[in-house]
Backbone as JSON Lines, residues from 0, in Angstrom:
{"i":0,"aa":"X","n":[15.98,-12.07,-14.12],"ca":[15.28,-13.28,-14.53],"c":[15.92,-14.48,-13.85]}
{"i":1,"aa":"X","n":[15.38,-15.3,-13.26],"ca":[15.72,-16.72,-12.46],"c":[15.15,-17.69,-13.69]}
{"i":2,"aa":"X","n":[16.05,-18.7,-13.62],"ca":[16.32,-19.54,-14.39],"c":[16.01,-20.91,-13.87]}
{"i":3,"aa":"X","n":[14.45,-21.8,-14.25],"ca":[14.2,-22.85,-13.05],"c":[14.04,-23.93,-13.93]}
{"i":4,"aa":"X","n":[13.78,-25.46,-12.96],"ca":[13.64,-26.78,-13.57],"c":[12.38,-26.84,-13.18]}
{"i":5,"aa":"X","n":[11.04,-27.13,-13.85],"ca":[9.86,-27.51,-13.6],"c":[9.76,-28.84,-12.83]}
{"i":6,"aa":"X","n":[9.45,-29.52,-11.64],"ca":[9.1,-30.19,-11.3],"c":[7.98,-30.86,-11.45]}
{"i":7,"aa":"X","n":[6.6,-29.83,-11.81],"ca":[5.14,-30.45,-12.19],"c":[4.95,-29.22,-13.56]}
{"i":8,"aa":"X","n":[3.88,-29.56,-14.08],"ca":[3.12,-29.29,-14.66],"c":[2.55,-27.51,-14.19]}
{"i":9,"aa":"X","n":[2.9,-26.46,-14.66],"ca":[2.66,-24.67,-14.38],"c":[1.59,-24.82,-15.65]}
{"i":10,"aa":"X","n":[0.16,-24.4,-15.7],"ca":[-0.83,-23.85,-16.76],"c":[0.17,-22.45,-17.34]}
{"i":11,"aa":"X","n":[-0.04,-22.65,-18.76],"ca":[0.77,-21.55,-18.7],"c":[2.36,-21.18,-19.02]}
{"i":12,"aa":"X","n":[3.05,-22.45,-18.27],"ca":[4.3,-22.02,-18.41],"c":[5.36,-23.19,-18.53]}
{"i":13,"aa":"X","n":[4.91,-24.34,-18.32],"ca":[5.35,-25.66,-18.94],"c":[4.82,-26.51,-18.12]}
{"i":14,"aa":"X","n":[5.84,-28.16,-18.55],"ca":[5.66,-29.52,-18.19],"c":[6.6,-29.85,-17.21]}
{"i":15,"aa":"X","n":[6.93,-30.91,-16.64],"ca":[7.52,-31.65,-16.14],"c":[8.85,-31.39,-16.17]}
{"i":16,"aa":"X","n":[10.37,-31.09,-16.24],"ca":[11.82,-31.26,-16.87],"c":[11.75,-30.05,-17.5]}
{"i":17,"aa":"X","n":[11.17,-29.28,-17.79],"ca":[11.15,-27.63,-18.78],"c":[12.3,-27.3,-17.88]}
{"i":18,"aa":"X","n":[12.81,-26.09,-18.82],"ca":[13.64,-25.6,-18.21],"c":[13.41,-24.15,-18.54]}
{"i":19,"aa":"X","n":[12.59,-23.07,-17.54],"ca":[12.04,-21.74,-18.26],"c":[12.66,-20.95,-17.3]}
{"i":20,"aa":"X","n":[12.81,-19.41,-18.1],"ca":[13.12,-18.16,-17.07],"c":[11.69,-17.29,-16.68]}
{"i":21,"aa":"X","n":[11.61,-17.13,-15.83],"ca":[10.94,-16.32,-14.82],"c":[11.3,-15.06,-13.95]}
{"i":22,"aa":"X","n":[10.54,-14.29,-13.92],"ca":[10.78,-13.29,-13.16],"c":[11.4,-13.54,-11.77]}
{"i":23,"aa":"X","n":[12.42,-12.72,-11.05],"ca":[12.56,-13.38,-9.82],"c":[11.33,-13.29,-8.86]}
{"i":24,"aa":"X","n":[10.47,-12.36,-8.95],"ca":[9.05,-12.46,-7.8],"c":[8.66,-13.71,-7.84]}
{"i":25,"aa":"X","n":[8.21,-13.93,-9.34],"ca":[7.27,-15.16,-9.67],"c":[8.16,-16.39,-8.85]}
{"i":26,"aa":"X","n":[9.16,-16.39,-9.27],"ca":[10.09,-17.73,-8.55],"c":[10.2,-17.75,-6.77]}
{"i":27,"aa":"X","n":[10.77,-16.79,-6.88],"ca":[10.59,-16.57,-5.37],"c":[9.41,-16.58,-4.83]}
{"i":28,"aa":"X","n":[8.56,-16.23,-4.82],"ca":[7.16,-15.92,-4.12],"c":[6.27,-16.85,-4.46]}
{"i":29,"aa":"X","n":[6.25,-17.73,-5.77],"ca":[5.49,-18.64,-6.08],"c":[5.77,-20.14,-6.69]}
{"i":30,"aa":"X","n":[6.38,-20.26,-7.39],"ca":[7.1,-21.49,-7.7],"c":[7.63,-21.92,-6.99]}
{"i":31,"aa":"X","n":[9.13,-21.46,-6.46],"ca":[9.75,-22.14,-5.22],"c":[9.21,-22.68,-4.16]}
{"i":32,"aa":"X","n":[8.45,-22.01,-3.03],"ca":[7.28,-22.26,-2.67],"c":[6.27,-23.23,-2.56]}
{"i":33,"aa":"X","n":[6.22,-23.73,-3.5],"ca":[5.12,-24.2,-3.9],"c":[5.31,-25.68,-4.35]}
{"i":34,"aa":"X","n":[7.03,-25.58,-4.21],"ca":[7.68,-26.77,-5.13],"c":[7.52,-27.24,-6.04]}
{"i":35,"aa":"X","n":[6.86,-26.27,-7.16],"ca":[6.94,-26.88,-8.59],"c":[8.12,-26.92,-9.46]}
{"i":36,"aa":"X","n":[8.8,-26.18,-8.78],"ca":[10.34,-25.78,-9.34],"c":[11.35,-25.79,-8.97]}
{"i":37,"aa":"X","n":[12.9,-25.98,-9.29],"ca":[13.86,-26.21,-8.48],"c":[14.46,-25.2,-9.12]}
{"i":38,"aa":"X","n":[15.69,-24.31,-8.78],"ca":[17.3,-23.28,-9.44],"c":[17.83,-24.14,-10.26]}
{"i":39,"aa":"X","n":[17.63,-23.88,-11.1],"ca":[18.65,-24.58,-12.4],"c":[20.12,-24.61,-11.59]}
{"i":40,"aa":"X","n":[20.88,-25.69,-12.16],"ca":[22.35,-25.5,-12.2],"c":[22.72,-26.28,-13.23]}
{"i":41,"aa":"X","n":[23.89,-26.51,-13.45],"ca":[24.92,-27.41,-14.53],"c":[24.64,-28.63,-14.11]}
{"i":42,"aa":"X","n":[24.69,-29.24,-12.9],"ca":[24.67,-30.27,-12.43],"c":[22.82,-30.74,-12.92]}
{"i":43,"aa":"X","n":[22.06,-30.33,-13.27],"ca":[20.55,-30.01,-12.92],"c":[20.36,-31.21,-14.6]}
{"i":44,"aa":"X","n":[21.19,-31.36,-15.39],"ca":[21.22,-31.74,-16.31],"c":[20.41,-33.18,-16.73]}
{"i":45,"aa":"X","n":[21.02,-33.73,-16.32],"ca":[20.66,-35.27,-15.51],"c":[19.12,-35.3,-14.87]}
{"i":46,"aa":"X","n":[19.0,-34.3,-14.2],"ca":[17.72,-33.99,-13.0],"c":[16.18,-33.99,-14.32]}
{"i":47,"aa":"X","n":[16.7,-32.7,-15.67],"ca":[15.76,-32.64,-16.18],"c":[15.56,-33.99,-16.87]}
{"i":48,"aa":"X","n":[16.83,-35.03,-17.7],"ca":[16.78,-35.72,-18.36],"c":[15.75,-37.02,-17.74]}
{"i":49,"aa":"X","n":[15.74,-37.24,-16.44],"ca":[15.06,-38.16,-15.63],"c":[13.48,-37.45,-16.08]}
{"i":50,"aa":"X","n":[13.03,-35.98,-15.59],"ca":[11.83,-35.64,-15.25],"c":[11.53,-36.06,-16.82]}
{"i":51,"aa":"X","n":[12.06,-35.62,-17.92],"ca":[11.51,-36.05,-19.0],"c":[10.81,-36.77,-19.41]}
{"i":52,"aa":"X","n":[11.98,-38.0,-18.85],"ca":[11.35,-39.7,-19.33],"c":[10.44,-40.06,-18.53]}
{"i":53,"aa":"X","n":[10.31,-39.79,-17.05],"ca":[8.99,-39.93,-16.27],"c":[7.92,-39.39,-16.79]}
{"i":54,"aa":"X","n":[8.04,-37.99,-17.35],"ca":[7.02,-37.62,-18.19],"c":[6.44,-38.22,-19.51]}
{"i":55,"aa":"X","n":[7.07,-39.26,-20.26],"ca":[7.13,-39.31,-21.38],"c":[6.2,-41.03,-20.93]}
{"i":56,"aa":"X","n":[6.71,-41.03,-19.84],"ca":[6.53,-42.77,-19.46],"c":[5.06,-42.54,-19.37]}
{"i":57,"aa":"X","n":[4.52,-40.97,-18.11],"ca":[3.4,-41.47,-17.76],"c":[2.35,-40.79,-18.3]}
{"i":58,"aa":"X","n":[2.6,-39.97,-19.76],"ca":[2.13,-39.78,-20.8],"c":[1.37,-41.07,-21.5]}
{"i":59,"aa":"X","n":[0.18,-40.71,-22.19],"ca":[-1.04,-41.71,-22.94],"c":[0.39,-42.05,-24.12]}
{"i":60,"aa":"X","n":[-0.02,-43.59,-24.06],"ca":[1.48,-43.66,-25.1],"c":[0.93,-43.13,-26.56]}
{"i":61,"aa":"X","n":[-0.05,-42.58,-27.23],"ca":[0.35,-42.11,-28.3],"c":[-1.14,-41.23,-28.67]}
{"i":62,"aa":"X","n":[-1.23,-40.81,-29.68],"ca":[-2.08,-39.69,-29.53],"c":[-3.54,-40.52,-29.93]}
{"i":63,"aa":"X","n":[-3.36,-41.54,-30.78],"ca":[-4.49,-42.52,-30.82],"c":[-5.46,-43.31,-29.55]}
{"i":64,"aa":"X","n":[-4.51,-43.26,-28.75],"ca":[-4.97,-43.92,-27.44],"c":[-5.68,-42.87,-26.69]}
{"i":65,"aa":"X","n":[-4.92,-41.61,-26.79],"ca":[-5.93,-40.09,-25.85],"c":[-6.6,-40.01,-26.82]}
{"i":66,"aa":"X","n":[-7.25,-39.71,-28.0],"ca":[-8.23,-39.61,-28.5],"c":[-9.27,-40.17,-28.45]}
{"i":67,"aa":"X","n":[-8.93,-42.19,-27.86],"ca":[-10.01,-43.06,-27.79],"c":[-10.57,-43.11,-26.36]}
{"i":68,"aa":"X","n":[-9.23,-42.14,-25.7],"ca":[-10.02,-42.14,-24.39],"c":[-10.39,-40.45,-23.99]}
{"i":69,"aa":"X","n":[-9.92,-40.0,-24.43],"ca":[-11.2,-38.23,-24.99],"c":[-12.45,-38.31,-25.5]}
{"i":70,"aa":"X","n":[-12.81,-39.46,-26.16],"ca":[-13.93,-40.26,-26.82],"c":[-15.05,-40.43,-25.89]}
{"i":71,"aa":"X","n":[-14.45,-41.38,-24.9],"ca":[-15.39,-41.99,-23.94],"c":[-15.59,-40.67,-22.71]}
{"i":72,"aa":"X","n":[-14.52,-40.2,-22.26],"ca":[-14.85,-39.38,-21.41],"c":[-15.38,-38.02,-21.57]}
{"i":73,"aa":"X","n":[-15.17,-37.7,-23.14],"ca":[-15.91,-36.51,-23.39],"c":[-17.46,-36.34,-22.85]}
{"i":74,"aa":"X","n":[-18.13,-35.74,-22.42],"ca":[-19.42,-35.34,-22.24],"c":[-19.69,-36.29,-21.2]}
{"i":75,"aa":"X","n":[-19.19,-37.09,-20.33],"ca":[-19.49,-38.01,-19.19],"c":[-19.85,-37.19,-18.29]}
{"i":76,"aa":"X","n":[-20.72,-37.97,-17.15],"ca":[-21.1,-37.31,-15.69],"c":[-20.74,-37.93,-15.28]}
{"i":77,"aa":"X","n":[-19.91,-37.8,-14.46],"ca":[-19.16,-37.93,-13.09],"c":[-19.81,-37.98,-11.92]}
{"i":78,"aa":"X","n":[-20.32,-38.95,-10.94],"ca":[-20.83,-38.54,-9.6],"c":[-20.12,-38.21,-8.5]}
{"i":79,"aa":"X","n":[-20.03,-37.34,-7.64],"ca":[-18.89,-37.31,-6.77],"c":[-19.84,-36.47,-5.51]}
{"i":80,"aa":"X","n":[-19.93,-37.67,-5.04],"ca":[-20.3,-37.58,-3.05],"c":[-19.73,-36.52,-2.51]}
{"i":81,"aa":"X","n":[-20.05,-35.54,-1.66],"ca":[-19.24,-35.01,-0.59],"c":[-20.13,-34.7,0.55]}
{"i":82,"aa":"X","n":[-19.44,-34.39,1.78],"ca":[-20.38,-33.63,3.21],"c":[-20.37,-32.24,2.49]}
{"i":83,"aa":"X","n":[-21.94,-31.98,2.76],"ca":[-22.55,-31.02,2.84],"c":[-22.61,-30.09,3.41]}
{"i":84,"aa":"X","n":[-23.55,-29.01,3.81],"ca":[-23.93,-28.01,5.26],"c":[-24.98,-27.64,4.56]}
{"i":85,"aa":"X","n":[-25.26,-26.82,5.55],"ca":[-27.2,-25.99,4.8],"c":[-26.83,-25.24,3.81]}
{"i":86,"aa":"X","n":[-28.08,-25.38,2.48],"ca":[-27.44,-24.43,1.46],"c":[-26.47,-25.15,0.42]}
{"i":87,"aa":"X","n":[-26.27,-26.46,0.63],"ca":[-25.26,-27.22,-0.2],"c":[-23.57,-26.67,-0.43]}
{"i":88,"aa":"X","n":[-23.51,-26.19,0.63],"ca":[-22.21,-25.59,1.03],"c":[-21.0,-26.93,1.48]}
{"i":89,"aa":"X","n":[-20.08,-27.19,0.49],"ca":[-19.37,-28.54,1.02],"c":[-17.91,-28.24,1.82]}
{"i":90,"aa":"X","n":[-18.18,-29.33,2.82],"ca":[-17.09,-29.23,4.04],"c":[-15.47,-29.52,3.04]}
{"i":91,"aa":"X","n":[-15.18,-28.19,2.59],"ca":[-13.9,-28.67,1.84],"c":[-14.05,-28.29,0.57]}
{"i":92,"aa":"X","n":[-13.11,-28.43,-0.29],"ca":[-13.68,-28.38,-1.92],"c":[-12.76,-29.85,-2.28]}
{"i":93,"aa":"X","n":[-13.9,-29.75,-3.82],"ca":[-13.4,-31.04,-4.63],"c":[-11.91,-30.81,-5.39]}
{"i":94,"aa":"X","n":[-11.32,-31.63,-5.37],"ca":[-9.76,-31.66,-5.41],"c":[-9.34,-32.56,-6.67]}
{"i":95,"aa":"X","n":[-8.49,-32.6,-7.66],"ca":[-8.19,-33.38,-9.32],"c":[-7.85,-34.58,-8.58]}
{"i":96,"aa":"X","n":[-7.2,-34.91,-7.15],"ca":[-7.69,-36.2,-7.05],"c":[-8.87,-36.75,-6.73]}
{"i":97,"aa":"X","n":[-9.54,-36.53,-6.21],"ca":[-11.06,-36.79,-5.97],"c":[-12.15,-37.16,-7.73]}
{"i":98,"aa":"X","n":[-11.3,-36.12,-8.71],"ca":[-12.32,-36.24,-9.65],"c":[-11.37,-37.64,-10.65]}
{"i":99,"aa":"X","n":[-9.96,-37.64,-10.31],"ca":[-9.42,-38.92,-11.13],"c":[-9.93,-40.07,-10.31]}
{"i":100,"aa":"X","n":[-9.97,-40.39,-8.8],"ca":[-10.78,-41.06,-8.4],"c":[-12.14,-41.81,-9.19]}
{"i":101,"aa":"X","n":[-12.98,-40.57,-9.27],"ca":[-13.95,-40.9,-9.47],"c":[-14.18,-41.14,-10.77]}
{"i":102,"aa":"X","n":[-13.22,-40.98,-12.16],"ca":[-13.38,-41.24,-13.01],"c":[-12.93,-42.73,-13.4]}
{"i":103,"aa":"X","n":[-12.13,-43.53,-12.3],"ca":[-11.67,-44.53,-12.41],"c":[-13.13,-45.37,-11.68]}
{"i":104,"aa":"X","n":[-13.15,-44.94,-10.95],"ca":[-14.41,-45.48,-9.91],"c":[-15.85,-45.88,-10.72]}
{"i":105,"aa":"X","n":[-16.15,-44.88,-11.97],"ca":[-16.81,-44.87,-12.98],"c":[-16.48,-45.69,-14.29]}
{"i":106,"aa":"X","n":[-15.23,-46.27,-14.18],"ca":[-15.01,-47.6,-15.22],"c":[-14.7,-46.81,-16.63]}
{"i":107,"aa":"X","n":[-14.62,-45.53,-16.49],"ca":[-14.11,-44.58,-17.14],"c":[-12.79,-44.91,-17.75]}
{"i":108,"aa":"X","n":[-11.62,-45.39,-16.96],"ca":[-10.67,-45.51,-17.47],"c":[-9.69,-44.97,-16.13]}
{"i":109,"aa":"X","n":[-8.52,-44.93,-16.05],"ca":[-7.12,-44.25,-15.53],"c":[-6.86,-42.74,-15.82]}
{"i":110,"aa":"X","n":[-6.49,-41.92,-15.22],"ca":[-6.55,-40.74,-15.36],"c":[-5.11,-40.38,-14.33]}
{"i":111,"aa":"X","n":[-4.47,-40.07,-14.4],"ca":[-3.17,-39.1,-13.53],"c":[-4.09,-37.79,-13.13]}
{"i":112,"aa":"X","n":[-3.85,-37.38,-11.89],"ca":[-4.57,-36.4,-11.22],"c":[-3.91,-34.99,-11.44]}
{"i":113,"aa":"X","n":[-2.31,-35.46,-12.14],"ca":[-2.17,-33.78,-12.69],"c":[-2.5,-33.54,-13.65]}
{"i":114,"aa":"X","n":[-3.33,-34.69,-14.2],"ca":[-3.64,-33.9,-15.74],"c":[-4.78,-33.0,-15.75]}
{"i":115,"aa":"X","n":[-5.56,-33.25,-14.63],"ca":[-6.76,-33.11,-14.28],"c":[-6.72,-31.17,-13.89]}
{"i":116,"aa":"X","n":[-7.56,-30.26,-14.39],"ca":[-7.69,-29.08,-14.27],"c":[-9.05,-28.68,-13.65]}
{"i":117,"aa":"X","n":[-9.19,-28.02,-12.7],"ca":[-10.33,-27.42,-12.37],"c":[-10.51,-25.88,-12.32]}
{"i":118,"aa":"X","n":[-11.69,-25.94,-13.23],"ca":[-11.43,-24.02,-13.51],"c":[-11.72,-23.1,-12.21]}
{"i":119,"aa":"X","n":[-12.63,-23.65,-11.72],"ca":[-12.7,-22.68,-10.3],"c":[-12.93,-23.47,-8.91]}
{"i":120,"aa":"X","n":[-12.92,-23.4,-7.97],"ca":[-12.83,-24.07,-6.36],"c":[-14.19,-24.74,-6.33]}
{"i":121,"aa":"X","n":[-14.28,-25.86,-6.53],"ca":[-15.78,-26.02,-6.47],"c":[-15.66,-26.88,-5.06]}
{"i":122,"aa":"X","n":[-16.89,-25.74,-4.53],"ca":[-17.19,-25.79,-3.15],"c":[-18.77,-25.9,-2.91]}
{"i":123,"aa":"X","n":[-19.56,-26.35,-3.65],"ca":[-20.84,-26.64,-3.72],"c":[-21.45,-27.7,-4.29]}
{"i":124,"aa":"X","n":[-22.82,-27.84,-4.36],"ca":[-23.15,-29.43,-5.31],"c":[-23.91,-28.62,-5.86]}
{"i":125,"aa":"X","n":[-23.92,-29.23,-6.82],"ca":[-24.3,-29.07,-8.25],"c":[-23.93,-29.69,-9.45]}
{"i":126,"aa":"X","n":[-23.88,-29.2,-10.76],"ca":[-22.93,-29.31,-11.97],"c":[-22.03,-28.88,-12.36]}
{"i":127,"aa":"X","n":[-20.83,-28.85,-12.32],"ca":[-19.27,-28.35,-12.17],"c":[-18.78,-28.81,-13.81]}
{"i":128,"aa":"X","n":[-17.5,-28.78,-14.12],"ca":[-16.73,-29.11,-15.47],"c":[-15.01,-29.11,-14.93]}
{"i":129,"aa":"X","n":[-14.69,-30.33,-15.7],"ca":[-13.46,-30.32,-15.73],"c":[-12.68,-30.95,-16.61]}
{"i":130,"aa":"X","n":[-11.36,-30.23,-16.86],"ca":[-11.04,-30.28,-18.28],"c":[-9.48,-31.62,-17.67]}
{"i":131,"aa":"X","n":[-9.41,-32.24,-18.92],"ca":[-8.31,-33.46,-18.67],"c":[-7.49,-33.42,-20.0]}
{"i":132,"aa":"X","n":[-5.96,-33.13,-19.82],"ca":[-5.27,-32.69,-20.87],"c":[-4.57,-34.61,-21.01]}
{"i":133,"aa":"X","n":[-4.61,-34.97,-21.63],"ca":[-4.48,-36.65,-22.06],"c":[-4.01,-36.39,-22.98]}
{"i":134,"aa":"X","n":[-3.19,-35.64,-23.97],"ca":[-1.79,-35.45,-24.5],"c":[-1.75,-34.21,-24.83]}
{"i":135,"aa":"X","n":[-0.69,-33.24,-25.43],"ca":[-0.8,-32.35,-25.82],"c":[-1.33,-31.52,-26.63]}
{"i":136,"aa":"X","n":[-2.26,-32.53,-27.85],"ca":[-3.49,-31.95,-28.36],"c":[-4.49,-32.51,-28.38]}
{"i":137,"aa":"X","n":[-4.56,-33.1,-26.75],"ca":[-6.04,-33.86,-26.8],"c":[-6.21,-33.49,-24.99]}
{"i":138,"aa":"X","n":[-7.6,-32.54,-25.25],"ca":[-8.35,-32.26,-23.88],"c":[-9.56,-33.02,-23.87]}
{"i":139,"aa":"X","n":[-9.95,-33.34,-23.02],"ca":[-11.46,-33.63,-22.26],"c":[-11.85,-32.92,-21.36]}
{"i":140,"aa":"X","n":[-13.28,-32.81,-21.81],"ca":[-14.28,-32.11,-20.63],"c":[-15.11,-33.01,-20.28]}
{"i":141,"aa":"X","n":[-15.46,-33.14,-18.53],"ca":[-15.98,-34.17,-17.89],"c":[-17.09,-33.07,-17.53]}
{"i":142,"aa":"X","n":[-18.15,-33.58,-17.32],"ca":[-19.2,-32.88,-16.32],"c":[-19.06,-33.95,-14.74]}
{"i":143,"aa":"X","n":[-18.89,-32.76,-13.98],"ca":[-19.21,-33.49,-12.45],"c":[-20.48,-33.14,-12.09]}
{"i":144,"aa":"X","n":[-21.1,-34.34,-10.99],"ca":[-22.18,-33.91,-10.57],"c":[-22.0,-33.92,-9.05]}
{"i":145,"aa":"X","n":[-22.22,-33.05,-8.48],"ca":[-21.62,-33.21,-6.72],"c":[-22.65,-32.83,-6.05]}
{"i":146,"aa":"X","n":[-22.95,-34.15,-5.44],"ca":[-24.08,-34.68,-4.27],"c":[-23.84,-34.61,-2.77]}
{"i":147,"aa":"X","n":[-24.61,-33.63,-1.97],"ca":[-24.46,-34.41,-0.88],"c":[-24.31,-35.56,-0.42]}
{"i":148,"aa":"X","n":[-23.43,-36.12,0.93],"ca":[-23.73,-37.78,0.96],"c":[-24.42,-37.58,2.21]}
{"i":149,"aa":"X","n":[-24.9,-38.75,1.85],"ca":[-26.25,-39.05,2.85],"c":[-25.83,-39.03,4.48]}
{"i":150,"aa":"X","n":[-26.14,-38.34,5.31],"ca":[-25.53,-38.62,6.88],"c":[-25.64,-39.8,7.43]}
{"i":151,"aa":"X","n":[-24.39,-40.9,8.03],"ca":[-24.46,-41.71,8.78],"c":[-25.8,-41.64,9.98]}
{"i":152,"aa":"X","n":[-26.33,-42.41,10.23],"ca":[-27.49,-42.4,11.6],"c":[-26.57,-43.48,12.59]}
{"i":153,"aa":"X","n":[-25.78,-42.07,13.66],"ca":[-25.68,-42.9,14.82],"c":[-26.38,-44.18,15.77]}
């Protein structure tokens, strides 16, 4: 078992400053990697105590405030532009910054883009969903709507 400092947010397996054991594959092959995680040490102490308070800072300051803004963004549509191809096939997929973007862009409110979850690769237009964890017992579900954008005329 490897013993790590969370750097971001793992679905699943913690926050920010956690300090969890893991399999060595998982660490090695995927966390490390990936830089969500650093090797614990003694010295590492300090390291989590910082990620904490950054976490704590850029946390909804209290559970009244994510609720009033779980409120508004619950059941919202979202518009979100992208290039197309034939078939509504989009050059790229939509990304949790693109949809905090656009929820700010929508007068929606502020959103941090790691809070932001997308259940599967959305690589098409259509009607999509995405879920926004705005404290620890307060989620939102956004509906996106993803439009082709219109082609520039050289």
């Amino acid at each position: 078992m490897a013993k790590l400092i969370l750097t971001q947010e793992v679905a699943g397996l913690g926050a920010s400053g956690d300090v969890v054991e893991v399999k060595n594959g998982y660490a090695r092959n995927y966390l490390l990697p990936r830089g969500v995680a650093t090797v614990w040490s003694k010295g590492g102490e300090k390291q989590v105590e910082s990620m904490q308070n950054a976490r704590a800072a850029r946390a909804v300051a209290n559970l009244e405030d994510a609720q009033a803004l779980a409120a508004k963004l619950q059941g919202a549509t979202v518009k979100l532009e992208r290039t197309a191809g034939e078939g509504g096939r989009l050059f790229g997929a939509v990304q949790a910054a693109d949809v905090a973007e656009a929820v700010e862009a929508a007068g929606l409110g502020s959103i941090d883009k790691r809070t932001v979850t997308l259940p599967a690769h959305i690589k098409s237009v259509g009607t999509h969903q995405a879920h926004v964890r705005l404290h620890e017992d307060v989620v939102a579900v956004i509906d996106l709507q993803v439009v082709a954008a219109k082609a520039s005329k050289k």
